[in-house]
C-alpha positions in Angstrom: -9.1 -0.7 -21.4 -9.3 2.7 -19.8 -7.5 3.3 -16.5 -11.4 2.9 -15.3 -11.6 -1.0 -16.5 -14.3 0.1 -19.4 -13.2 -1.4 -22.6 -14.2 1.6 -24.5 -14.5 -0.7 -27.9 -10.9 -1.4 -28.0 -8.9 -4.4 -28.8 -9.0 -6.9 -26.5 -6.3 -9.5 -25.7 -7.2 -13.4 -25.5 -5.0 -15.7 -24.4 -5.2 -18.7 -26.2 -4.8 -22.1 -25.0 -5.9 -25.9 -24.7 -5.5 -28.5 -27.2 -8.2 -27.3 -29.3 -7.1 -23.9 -29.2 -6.4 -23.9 -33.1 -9.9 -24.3 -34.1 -11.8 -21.5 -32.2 -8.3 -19.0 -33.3 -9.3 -19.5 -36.7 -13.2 -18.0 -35.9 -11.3 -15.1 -33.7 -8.4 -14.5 -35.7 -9.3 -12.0 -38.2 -12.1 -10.3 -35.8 -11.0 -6.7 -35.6 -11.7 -6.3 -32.1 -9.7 -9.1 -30.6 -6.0 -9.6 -30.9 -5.0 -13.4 -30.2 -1.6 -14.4 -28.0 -0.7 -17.5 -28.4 2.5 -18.3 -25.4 4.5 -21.1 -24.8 4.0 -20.5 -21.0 0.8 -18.6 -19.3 2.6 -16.8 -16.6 4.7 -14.9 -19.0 2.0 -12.8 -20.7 -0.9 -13.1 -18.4 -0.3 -9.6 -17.1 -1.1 -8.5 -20.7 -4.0 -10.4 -21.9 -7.6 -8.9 -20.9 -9.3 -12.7 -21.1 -8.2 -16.4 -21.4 -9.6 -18.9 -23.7 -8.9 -22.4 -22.7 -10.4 -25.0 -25.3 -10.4 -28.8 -25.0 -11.2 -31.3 -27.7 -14.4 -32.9 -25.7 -15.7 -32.8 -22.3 -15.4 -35.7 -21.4 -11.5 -35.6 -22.6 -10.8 -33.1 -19.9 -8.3 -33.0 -16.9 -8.0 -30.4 -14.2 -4.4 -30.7 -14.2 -4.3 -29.6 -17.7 -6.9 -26.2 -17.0 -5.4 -23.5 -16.0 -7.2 -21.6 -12.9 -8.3 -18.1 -12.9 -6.3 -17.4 -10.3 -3.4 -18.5 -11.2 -4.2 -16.2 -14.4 -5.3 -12.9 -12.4 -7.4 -13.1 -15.6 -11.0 -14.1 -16.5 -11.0 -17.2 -17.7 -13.3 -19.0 -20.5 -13.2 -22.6 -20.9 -15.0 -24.0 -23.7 -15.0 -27.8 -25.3 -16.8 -29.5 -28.1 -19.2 -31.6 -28.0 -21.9 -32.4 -25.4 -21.8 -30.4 -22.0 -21.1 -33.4 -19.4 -20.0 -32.4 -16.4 -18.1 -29.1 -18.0 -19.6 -26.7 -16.1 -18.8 -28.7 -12.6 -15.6 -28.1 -13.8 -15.6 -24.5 -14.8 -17.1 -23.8 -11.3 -14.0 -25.7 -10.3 -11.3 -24.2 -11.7 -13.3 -20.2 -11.4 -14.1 -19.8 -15.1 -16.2 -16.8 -15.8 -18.2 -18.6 -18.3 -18.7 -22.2 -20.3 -18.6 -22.5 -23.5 -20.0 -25.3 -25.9 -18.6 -25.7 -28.9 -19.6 -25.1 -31.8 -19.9 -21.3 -31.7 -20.2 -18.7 -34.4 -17.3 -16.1 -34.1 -20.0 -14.0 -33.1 -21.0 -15.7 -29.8 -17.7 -16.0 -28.8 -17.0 -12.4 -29.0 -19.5 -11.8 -27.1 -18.5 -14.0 -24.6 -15.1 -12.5 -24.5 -16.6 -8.9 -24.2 -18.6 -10.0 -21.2 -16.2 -11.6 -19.7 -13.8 -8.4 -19.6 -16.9 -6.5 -18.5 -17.4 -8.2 -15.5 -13.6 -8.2 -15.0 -13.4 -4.3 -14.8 -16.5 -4.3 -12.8 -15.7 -6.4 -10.0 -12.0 -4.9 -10.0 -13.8 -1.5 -9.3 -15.4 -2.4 -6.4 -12.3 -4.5 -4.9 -11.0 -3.3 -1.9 -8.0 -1.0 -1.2 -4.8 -2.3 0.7 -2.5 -0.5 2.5 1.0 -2.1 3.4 2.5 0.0 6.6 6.0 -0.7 6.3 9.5 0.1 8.2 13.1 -0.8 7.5 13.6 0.3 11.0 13.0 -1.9 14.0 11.0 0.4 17.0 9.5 3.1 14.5 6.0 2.5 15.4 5.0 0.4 12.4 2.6 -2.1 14.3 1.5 0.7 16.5 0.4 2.7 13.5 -0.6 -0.3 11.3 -3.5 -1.6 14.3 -4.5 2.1 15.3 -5.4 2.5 11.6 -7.0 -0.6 11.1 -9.3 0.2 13.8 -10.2 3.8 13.0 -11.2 2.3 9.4 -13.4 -0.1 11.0 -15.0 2.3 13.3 -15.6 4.4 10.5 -18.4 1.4 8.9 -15.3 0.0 6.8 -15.4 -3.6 6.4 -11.4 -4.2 7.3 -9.1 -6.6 7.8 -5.7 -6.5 9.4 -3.0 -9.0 8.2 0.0 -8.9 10.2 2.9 -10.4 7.6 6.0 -10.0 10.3 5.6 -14.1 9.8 8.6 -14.1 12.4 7.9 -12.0 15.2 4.2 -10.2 14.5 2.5 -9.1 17.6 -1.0 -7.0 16.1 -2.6 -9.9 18.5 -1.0 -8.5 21.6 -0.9 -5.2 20.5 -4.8 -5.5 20.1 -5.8 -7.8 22.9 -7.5 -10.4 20.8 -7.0 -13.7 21.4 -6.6 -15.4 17.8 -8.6 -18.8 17.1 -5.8 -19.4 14.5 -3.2 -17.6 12.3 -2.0 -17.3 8.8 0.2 -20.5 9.2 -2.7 -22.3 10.2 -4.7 -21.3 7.3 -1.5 -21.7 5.0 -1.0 -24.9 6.0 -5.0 -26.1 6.1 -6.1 -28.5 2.4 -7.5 -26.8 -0.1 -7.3 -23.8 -2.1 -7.4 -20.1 0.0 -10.6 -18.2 -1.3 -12.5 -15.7 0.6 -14.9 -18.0 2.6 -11.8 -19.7 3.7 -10.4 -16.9 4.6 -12.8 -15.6 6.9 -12.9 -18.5 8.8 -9.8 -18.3 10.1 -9.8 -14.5 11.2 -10.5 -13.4 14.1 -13.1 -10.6 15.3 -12.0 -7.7 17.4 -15.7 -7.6 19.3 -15.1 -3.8 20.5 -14.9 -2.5 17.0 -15.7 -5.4 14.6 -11.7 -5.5 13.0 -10.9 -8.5 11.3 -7.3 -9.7 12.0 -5.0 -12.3 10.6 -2.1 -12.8 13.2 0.9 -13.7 12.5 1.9 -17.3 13.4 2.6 -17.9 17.0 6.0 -19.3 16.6 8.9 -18.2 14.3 9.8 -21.7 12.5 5.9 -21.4 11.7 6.6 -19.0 9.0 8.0 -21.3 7.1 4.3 -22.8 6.4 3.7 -19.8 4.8 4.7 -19.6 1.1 4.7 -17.7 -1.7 1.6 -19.5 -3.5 -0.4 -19.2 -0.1 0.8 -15.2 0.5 -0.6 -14.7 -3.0 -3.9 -16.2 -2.4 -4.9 -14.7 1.1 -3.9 -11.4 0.0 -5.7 -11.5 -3.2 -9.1 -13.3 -1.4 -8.6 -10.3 1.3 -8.6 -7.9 -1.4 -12.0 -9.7 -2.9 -14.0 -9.2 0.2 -13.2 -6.5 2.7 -13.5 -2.7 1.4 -10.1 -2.2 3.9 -7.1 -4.3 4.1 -4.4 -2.8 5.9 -1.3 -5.0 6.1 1.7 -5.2 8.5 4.9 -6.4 7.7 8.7 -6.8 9.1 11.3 -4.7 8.9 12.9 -6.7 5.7 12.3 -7.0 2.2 11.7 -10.9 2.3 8.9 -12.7 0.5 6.0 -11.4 2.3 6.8 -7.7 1.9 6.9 -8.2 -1.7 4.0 -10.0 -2.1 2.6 -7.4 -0.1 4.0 -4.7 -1.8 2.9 -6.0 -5.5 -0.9 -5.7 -4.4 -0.9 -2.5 -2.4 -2.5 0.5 -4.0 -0.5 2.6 -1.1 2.6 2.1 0.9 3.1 3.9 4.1 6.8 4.4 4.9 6.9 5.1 9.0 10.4 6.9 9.9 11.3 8.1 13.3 13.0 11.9 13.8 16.5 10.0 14.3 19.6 9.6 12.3 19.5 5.7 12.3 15.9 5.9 11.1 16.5 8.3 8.8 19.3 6.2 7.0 17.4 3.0 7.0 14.6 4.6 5.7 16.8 6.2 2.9 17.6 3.3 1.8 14.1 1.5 1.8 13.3 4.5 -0.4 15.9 3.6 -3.1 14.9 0.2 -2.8 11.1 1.0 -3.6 12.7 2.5 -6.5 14.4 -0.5 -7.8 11.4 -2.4 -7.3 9.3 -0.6 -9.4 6.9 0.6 -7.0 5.4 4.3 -8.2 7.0 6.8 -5.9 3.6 8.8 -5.6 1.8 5.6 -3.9 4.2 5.9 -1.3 3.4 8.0 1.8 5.9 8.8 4.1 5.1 9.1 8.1 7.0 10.7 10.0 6.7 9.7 13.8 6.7 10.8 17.1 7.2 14.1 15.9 8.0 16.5 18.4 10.1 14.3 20.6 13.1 15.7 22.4 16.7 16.0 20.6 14.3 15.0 17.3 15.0 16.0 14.1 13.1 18.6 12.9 10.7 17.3 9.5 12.2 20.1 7.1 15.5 18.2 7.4 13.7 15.0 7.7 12.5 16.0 4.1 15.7 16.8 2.9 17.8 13.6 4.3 15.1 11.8 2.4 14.2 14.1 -0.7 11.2 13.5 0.1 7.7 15.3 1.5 6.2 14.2 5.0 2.4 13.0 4.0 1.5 12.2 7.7 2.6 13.3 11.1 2.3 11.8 14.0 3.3 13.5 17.2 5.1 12.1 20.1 2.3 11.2 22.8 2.6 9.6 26.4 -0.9 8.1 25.7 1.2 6.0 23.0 3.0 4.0 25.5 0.6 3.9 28.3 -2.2 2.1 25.7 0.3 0.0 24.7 0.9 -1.4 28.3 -2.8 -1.5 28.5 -2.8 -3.5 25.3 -5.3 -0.9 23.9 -5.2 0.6 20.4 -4.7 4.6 21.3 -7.6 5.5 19.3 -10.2 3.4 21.9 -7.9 3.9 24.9 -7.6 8.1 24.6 -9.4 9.3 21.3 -9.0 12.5 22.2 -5.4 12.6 22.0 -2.9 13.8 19.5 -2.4 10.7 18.3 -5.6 9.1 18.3 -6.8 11.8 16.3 -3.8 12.4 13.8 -4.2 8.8 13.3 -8.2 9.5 12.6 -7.1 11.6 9.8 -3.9 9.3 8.2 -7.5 6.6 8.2 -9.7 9.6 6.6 -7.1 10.3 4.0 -5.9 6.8 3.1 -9.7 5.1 2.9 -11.8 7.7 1.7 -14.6 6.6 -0.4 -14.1 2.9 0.8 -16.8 0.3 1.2 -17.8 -3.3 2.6 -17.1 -4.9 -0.7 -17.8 -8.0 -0.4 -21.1 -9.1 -0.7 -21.0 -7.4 -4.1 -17.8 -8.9 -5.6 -19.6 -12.5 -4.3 -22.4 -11.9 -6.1 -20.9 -10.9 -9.5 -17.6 -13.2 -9.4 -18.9 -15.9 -10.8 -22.0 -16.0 -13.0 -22.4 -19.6 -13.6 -23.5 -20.3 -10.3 -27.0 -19.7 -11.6 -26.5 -22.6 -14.5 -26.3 -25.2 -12.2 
């Protein structure tokens, strides 16, 4: 597939699996068009396969435990079985297959099933929405400050967005906003059930003065425990499915939460203060980035409270770092005094400095976004008509 998700008549790779998965190979395995990987565990080569073919021997001979689920594949996922359809699309619908198959098929049905099932893949991935971790390796930079005044400038701006604050230990977007939270990501991590986006959005809260979604942080530090890696995974990827702006706060470590974070983020905005402690930290954040794997041109450094007395100037903030400043934001006293008022600066003083450098880091980073997610409902799951 292009880097636009259009297949473009290339080969396609299926994942093959289920114990009836030699039967329907033999039909694929000489189609020109698709190219058949056959693992001895899913997770290794899911990142590399376009669609996933799960076949049983019956359906009535079928287990959830042994289905693999679409999420857990990041792929779309076909399940097919021989035999007469009882009660294999109920459990398609459970386990988020893009289509049911029942077998038996000519090779040419289920190529078509595979195409389609790529197509609406890359189309649905289009219209996802765009996250944006704000991240600091520095405690007092500004992060959280930068990361709610961002959030609500997108959602002025007619962007459906929704803030997650991922500082599981000590996050305070709640205060910094004002909004009392009905519950917080422990809550919804530790709530039965799988995390989709209907769940999801029952357990944010609504600013009412600009219509932000948030996702505090839990209220206690032993609660962030609750939160693990399984669950980060699924709220950030239902997030991604249904609001056309996520932005995402984090703490000042690279634990589990900032890499979960990191690994979905189309952007990463690296907040350093004009000191020599900052500058260090932030230095070596940089190098770890690196290590990561995380491209070096989706990361955006901010520098902030530019301006400030004994700063450092941003040409040698640029050279301690090697790297260009994408955003500056100056040192205000409106800062400080919204933050005692427990106002974001952009509602408390938008005609300041910050408010509107802030206005433009929103601009820049969210340009072109949308409320996604009434269309990615609508096209996720096309069985939903079948029933």
């Amino acid at each position: 597939m292009d880097s636009n998700g259009h297949n473009n008549g290339k080969t396609l790779r299926v994942l093959m699996s289920g114990p009836a998965a030699d039967s329907v190979a033999a039909l694929l395995e000489h189609q020109p068009s698709i190219s058949l990987v056959r693992p001895t565990g899913l997770t290794e080569t899911q990142i590399s396969a376009d669609v996933a073919l799960h076949v049983l021997e019956s359906s009535s001979a079928h287990g959830e435990g042994e289905i693999p689920r679409a999420r857990e594949l990041r792929v779309p996922l076909i399940l097919a079985a021989y035999g007469e359809p009882n009660g294999i699309v109920e459990t398609g619908l459970a386990v988020g297959a893009a289509d049911v198959l029942v077998l038996p098929q000519p090779a040419e049905t289920l190529v078509f099933a595979i195409r389609k099932a790529a197509a609406a893949a890359a189309s649905s991935n289009g219209d996802k929405g765009k996250v944006v971790t704000v991240f600091s390796p520095k405690g007092g930079s500004g992060k959280t400050v930068l990361a709610t005044n961002l959030a609500v400038a997108t959602a002025r701006s007619g962007v459906e967005t929704l803030l997650i604050d991922l500082d599981l230990q000590f996050g305070d977007s709640a205060l910094t906003l004002a909004v009392a939270p009905r519950a917080t990501i422990a809550d919804l991590a530790a709530s039965p059930g799988e995390i989709d986006l209907d769940k999801l959005k029952a357990f944010v809260s609504t600013d009412s003065r600009t219509g932000l979604s948030l996702l505090p942080a839990p209220k206690r530090p032993e609660e962030a425990d609750l939160v693990g890696a399984t669950q980060l995974a699924a709220v950030l990827d239902a997030a991604r499915s249904g609001f056309g702006a996520v932005v995402i706060d984090t703490g000042p470590l690279f634990d589990a939460a900032m890499l979960a974070a990191l690994d979905r983020s189309e952007q990463l905005l690296l907040v350093c203060n004009p000191e020599v402690t900052s500058l260090k930290n932030v230095r070596i954040g940089l190098e770890t980035i690196d290590r990561l794997g995380f491209p070096r041109d989706r990361v955006a450094l901010v520098a902030n409270k530019v301006g400030a007395a004994g700063a450092v100037g941003t040409d040698d903030i640029e050279e301690a770092l090697d790297s260009k400043i994408a955003f500056e934001l100056p040192d205000d006293p409106a800062v400080p005094a919204a933050i005692n008022r427990a106002l974001p600066v952009v509602l408390a003083d938008e005609g300041c400095d910050f408010a509107q450098a802030t206005n433009r880091v929103a601009a820049t980073v969210f340009a072109g976004a949308h409320a996604a997610g009434d269309d990615a409902k609508r096209r996720r799951f096309g069985l939903k008509g079948r029933r």
